[in-house]
C-alpha positions as a Markdown table, in Angstrom:
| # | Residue | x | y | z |
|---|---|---|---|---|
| 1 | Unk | 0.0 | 0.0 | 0.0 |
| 2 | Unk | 1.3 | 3.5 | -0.6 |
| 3 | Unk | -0.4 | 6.9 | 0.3 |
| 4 | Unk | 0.1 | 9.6 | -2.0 |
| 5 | Unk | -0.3 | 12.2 | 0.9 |
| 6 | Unk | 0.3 | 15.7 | -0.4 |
| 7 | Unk | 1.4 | 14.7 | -3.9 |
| 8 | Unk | -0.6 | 13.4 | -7.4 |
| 9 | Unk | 1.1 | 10.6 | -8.7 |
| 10 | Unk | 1.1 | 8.8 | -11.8 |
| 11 | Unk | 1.5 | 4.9 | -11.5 |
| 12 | Unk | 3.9 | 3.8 | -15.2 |
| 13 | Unk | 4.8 | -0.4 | -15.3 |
| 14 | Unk | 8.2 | -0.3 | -16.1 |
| 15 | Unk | 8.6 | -4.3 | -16.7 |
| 16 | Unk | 5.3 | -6.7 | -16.0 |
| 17 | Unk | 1.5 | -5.8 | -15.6 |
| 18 | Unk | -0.6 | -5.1 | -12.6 |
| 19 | Unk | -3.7 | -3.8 | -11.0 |
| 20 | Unk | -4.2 | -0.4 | -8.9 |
| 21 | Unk | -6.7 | 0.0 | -6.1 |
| 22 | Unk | -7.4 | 3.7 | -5.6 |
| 23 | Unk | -9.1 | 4.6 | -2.4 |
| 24 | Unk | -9.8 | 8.4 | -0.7 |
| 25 | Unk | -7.7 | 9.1 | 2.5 |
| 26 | Unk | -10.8 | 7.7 | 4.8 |
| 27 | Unk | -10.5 | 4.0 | 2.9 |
| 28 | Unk | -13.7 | 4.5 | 0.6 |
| 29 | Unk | -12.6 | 2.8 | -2.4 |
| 30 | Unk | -12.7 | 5.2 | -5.3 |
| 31 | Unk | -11.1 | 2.5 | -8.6 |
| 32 | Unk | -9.7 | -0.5 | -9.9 |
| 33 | Unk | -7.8 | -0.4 | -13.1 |
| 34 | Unk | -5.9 | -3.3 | -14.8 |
| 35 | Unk | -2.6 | -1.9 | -16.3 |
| 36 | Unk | -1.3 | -4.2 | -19.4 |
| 37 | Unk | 2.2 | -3.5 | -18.8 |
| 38 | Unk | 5.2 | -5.0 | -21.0 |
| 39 | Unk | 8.3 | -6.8 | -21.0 |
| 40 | Unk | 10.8 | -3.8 | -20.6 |
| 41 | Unk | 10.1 | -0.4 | -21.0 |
| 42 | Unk | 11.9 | -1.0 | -24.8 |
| 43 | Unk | 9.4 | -3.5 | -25.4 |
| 44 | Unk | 5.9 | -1.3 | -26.3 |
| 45 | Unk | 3.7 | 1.8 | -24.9 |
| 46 | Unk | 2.2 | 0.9 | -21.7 |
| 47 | Unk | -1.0 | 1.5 | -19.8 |
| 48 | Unk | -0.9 | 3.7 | -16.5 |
| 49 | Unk | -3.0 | 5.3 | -14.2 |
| 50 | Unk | -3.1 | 8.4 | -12.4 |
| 51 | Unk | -4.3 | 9.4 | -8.5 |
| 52 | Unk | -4.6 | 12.0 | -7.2 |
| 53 | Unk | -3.4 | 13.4 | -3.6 |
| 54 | Unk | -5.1 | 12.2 | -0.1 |
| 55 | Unk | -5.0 | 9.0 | -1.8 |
| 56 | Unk | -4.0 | 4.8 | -1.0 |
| 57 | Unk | -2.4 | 3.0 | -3.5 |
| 58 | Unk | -3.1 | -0.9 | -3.4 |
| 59 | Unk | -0.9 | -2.4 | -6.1 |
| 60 | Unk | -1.2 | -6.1 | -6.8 |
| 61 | Unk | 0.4 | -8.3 | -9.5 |
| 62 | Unk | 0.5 | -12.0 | -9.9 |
| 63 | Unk | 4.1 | -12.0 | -11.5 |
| 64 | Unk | 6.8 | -9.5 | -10.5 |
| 65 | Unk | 6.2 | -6.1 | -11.6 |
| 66 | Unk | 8.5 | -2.7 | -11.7 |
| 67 | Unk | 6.5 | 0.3 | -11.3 |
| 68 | Unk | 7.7 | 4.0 | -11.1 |
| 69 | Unk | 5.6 | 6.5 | -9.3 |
| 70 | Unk | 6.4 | 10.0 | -10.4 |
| 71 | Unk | 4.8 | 12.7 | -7.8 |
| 72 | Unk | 4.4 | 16.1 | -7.8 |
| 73 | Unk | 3.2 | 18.3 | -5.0 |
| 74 | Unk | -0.3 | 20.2 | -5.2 |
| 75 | Unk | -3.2 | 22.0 | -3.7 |
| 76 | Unk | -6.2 | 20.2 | -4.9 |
| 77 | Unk | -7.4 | 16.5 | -5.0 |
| 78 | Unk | -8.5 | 15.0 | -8.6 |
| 79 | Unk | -10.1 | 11.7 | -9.1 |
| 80 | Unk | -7.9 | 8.7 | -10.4 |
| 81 | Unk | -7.9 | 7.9 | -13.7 |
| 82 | Unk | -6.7 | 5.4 | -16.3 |
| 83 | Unk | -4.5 | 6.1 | -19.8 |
| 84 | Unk | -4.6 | 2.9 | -22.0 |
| 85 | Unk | -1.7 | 2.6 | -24.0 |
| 86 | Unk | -3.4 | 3.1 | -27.2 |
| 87 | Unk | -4.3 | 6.9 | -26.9 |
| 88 | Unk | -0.7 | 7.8 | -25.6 |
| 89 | Unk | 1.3 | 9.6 | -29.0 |
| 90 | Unk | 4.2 | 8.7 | -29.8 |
| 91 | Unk | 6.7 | 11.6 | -31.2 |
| 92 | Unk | 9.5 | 11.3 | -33.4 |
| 93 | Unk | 11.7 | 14.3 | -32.5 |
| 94 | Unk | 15.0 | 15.8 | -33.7 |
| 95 | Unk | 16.6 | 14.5 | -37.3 |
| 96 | Unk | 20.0 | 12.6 | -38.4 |
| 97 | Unk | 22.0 | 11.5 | -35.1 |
| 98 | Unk | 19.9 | 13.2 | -32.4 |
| 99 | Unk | 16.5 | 12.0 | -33.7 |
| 100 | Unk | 14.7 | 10.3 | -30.5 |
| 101 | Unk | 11.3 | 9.3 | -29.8 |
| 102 | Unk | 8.6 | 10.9 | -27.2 |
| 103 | Unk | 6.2 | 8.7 | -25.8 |
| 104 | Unk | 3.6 | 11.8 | -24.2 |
| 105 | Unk | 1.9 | 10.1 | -21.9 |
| 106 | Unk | 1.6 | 12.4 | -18.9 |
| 107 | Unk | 1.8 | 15.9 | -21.0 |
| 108 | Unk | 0.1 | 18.8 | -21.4 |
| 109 | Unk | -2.4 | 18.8 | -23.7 |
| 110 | Unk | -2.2 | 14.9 | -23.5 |
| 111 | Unk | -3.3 | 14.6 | -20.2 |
| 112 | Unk | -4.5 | 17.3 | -19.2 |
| 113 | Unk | -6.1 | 15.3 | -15.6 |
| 114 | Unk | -3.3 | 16.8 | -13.4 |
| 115 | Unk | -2.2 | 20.1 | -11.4 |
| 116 | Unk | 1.1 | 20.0 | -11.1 |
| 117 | Unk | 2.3 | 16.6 | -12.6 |
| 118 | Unk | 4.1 | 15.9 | -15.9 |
| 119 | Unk | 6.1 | 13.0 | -17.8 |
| 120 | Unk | 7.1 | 11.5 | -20.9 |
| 121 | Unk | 9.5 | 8.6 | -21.7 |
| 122 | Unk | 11.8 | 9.1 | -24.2 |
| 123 | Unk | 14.2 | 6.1 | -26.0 |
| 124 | Unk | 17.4 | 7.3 | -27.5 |
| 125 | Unk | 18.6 | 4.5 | -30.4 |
| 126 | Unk | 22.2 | 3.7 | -29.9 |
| 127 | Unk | 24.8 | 6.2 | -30.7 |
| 128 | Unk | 22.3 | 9.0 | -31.0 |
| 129 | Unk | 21.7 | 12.2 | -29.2 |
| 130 | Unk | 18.7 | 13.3 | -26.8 |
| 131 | Unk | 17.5 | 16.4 | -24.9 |
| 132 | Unk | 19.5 | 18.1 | -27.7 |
| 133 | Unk | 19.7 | 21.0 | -28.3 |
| 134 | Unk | 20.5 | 21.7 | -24.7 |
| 135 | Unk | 17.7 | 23.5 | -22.8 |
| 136 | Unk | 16.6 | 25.2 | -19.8 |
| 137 | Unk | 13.4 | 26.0 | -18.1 |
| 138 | Unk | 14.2 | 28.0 | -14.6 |
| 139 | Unk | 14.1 | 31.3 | -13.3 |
| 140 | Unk | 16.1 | 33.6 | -16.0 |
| 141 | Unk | 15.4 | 35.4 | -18.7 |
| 142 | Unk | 13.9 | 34.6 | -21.7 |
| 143 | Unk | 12.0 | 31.3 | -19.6 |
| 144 | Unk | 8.5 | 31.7 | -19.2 |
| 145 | Unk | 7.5 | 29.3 | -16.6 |
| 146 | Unk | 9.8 | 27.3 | -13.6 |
| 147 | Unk | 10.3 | 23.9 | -13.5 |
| 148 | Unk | 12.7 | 21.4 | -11.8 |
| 149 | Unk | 13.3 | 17.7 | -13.5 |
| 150 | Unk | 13.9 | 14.2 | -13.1 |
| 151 | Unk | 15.5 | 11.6 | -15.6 |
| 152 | Unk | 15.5 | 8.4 | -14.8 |
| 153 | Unk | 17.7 | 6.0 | -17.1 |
| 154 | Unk | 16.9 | 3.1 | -17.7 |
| 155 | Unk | 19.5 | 1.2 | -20.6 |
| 156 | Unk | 19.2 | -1.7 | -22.2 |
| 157 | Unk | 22.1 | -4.3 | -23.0 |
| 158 | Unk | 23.3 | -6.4 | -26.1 |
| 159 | Unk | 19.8 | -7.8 | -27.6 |
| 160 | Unk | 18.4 | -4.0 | -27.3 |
| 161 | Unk | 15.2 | -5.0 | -24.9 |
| 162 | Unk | 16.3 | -5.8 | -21.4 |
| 163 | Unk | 17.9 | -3.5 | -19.2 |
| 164 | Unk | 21.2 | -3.8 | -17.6 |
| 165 | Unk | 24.0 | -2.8 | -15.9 |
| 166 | Unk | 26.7 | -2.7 | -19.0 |
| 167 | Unk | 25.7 | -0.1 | -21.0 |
| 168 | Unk | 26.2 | 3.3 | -20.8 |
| 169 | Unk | 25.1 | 7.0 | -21.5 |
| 170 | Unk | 26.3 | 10.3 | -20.2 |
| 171 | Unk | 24.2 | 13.3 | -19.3 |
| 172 | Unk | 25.4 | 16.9 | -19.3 |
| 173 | Unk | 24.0 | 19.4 | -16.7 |
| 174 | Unk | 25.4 | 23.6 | -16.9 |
| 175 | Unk | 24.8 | 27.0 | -16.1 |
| 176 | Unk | 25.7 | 30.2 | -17.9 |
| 177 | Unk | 26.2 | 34.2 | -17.2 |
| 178 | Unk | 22.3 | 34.5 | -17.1 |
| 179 | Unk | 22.3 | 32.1 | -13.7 |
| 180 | Unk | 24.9 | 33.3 | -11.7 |
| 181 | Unk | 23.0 | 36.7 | -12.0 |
| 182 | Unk | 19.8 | 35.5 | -11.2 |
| 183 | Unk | 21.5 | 34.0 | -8.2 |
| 184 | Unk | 21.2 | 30.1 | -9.2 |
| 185 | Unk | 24.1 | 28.5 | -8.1 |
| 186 | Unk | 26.5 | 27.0 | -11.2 |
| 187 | Unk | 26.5 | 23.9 | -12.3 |
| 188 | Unk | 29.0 | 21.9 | -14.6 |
| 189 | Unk | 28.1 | 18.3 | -14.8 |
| 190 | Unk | 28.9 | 15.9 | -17.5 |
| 191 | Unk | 27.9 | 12.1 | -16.1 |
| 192 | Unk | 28.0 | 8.8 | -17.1 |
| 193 | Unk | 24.8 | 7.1 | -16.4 |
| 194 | Unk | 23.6 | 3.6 | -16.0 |
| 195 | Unk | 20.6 | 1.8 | -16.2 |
| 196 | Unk | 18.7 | 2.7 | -13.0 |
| 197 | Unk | 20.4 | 5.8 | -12.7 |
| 198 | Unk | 18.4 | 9.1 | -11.8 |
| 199 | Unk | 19.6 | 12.9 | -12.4 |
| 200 | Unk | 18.3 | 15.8 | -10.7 |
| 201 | Unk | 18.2 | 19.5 | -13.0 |
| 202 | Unk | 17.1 | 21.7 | -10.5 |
| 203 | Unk | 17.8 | 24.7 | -12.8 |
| 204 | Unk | 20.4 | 25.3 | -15.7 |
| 205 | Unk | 21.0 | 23.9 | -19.3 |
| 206 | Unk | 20.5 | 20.4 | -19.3 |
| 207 | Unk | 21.7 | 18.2 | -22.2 |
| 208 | Unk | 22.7 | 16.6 | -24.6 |
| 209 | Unk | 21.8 | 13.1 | -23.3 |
| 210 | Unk | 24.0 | 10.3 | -25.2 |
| 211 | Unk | 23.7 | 7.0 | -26.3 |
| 212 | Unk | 26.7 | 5.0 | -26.4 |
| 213 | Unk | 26.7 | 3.0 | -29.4 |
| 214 | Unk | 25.4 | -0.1 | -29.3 |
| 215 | Unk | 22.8 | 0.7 | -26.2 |
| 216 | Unk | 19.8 | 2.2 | -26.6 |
| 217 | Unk | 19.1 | 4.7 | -23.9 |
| 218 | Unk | 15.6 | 5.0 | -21.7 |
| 219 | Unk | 14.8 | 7.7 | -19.7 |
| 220 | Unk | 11.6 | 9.1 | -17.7 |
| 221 | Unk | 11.0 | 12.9 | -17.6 |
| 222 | Unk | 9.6 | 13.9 | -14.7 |
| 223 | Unk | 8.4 | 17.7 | -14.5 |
| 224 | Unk | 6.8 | 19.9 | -12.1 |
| 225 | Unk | 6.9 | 23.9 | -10.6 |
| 226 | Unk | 5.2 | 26.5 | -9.1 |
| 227 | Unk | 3.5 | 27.9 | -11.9 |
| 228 | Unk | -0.6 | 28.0 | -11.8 |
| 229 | Unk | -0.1 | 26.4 | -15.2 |
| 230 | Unk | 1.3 | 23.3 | -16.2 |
| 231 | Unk | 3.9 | 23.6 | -19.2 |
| 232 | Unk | 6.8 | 22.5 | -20.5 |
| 233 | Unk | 8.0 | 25.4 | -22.2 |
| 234 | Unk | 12.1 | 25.6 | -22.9 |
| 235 | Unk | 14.6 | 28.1 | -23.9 |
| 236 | Unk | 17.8 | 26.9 | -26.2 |
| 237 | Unk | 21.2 | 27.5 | -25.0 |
| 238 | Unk | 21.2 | 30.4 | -27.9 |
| 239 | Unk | 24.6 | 29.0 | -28.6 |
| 240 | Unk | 23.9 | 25.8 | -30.0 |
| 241 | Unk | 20.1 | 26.5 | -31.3 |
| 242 | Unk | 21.0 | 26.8 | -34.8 |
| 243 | Unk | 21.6 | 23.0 | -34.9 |
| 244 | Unk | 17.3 | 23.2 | -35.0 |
| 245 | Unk | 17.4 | 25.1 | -38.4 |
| 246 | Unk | 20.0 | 22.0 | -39.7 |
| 247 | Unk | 17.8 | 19.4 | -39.0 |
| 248 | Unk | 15.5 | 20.7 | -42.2 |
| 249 | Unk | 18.1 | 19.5 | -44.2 |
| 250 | Unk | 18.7 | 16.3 | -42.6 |
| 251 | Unk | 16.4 | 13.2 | -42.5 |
| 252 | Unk | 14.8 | 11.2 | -39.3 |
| 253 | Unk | 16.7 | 8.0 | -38.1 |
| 254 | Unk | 14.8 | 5.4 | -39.4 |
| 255 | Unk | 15.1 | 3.4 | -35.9 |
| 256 | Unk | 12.7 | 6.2 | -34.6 |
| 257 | Unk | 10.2 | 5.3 | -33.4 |
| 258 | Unk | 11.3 | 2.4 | -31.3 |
| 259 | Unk | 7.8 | 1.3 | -30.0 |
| 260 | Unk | 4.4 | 1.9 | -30.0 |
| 261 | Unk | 1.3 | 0.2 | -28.3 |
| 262 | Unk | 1.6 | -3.1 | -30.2 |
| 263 | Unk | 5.0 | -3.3 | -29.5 |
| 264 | Unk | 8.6 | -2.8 | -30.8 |
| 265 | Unk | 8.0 | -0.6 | -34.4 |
| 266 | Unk | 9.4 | -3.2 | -37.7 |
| 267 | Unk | 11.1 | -6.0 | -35.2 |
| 268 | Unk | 8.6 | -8.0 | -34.0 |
């Protein structure tokens, strides 16, 4: 059991299926929803649910399961709900070397059944770059709204599907003039990752997120702030922005996308 307290959650099977029991804070059960999960989170689109705060969690599964609970803090309580995997969109973004694909399940404008609270899953083929061109979205000028984030890596080994420990990815995190004014400490972090690795970006330019070749790379964005609005608005690092205007001239990666609701895209 798990209480969500002060927080809406969403609840995203990472490997296996299960089912969620929602009840308010007093007990009085609220819903039940059966999430079709998947093999690996490079396997296919998956169901999830979503609760909301002053909330218990009952989560039950006849096999073993992985489930991550991404939570943000908010004011008001919504009733849960369910997202079946087939009415979660699925973006190709970038071209050439840093094309990537979005899976916008907890967005805005996707889902649109949350105060505070969004996410998206993004898969990175191998060798290729994410998050790119690097980005920020904190208090300095030209950012319209505040928000810190999560990634969580997940990466997957040699047959491409099942997460482990051996491969790799690295994740840059930096500030510029326009933070030390505002009076945001710096920040000049270039990391490897691992699979089961997360990264805090409380503030600053954050990306790109690599690949190394021959393992694709996972991760789960997790987004919230103070703003009365949700949105995920970004500001380029104005040095590197151009690199938008060259991908007109370059093609998508043909790996993207990876998966979809079915399953994995032209393998399977």
């Amino acid at each position: 059991m798990l209480a969500t307290d002060d927080s809406e959650v969403f609840v995203l099977p990472l490997a296996g299926s299960l089912t969620v029991e929602v009840a308010d804070a007093t007990g009085r059960a609220e819903a039940t929803f059966v999430l079709q999960g998947r093999a690996s989170v490079f396997a296919r689109v998956t169901d999830f649910a979503y609760a909301g705060r002053d909330s218990v969690l009952t989560l039950m599964s006849e096999q073993p399961a992985e489930v991550a609970i991404p939570s943000a803090r908010c004011a008001h309580r919504r009733p849960a709900a369910y997202g079946p995997a087939g009415d979660v969109p699925v973006e190709v973004r970038g071209c050439g070397p840093a094309t990537r694909q979005v899976t916008n399940f907890g967005v805005p404008g996707t889902w649109d059944h949350a105060e505070k609270l969004m996410c998206c899953e993004l898969i990175t083929p191998p060798g290729n770059w994410s998050s790119h061109p690097p980005h920020k979205h904190d208090a300095t000028d030209p950012c319209t709204v505040v928000n810190e984030e999560i990634y969580y890596y997940r990466i997957a080994g040699q047959d491409q599907v099942t997460p482990d420990r051996s491969g790799f990815g690295f994740h840059r995190t930096y500030t510029a003039a326009e933070h030390q004014a505002a009076g945001l400490p710096a920040l000049d972090e270039l990391v490897e990752v691992r699979d089961g690795d997360v990264v805090l970006v409380p503030h600053g330019y954050h990306g790109p997120c690599t690949a190394a070749e021959g393992y694709p790379m996972y991760y789960l964005n997790v987004l919230a702030g103070p703003g009365a609005e949700r949105s995920m608005a970004f500001c380029d690092d104005p040095a590197h922005h151009w690199i938008r205007d060259a991908w007109e001239r370059t093609g998508p990666d043909p790996r993207c996308p990876v998966t979809s609701a079915s399953g994995r895209v032209g393998r399977d």
